[in-house]
C-alpha distance (Angstrom), angle and dihedral (degrees) to the residues before:
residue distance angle dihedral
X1 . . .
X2 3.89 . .
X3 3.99 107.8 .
X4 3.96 103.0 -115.4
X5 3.60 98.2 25.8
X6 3.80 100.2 119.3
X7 4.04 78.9 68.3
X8 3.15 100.9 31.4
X9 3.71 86.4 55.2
X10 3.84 90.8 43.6
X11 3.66 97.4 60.7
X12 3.99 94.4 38.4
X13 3.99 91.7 55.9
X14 4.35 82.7 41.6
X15 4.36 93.5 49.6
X16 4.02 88.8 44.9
X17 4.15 92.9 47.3
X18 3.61 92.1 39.3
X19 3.85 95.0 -123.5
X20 3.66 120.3 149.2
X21 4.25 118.0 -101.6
X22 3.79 105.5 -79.4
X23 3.74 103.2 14.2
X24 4.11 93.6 107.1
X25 3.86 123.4 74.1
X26 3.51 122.8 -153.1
X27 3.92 84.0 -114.9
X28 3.88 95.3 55.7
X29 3.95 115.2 125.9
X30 4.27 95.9 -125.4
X31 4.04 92.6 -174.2
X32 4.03 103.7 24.3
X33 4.28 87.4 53.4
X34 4.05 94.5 39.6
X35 3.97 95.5 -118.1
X36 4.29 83.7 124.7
X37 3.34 130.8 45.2
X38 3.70 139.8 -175.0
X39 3.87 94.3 -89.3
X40 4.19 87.8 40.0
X41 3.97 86.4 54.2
X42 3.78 93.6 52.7
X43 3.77 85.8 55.1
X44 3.76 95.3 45.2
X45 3.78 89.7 61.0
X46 3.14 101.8 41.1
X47 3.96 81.7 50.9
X48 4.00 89.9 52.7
X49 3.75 98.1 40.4
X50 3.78 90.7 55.4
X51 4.04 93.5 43.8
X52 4.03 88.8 38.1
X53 4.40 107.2 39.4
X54 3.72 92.3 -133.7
X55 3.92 127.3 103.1
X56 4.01 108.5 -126.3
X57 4.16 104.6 -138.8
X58 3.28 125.3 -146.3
X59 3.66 101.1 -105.4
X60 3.55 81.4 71.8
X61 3.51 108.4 58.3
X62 3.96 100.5 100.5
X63 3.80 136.5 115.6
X64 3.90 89.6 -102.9
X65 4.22 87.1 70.2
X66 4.25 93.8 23.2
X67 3.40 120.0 34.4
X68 3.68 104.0 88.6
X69 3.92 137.2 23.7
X70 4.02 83.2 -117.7
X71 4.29 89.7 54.5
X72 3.97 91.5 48.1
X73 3.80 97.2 48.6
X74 3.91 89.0 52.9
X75 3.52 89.3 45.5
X76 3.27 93.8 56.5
X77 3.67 90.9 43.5
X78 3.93 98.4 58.7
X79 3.97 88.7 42.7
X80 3.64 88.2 55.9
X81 3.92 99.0 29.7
């Protein structure tokens, strides 16, 4: 995993939902609570497959892997385990 990229990750998901630097915790529910959308999410991957050197499939694209900061990073930590 890319050093930085819980922050990195942070203030993507903040610039694409308009929220102001530091107002998202890693715990926040991005789908459940309406800061992401569809179109956000398409973003967000491509934002994590470019930072990460994996393609994300479409299998999985659910709230299990997405819905929070926290469900992302250990996403990303099994696919690059």
């Amino acid at each position: 995993m890319p050093p930085q990229l819980s922050s990195t990750l942070c203030r993507q998901i903040e610039t694409l939902a308009y929220l102001a630097p530091g107002e998202l915790a890693v715990d926040t529910p991005l789908f459940s609570s309406g800061i992401i959308d569809s179109l956000n999410l398409l973003q967000l991957v491509t934002f994590v497959e470019q930072q990460c050197g994996f393609k994300v499939a479409a299998e999985e694209l659910t709230l299990e892997h997405w819905d929070s900061i926290e469900r992302i990073l250990a996403y990303i930590g099994r696919r690059s385990g």
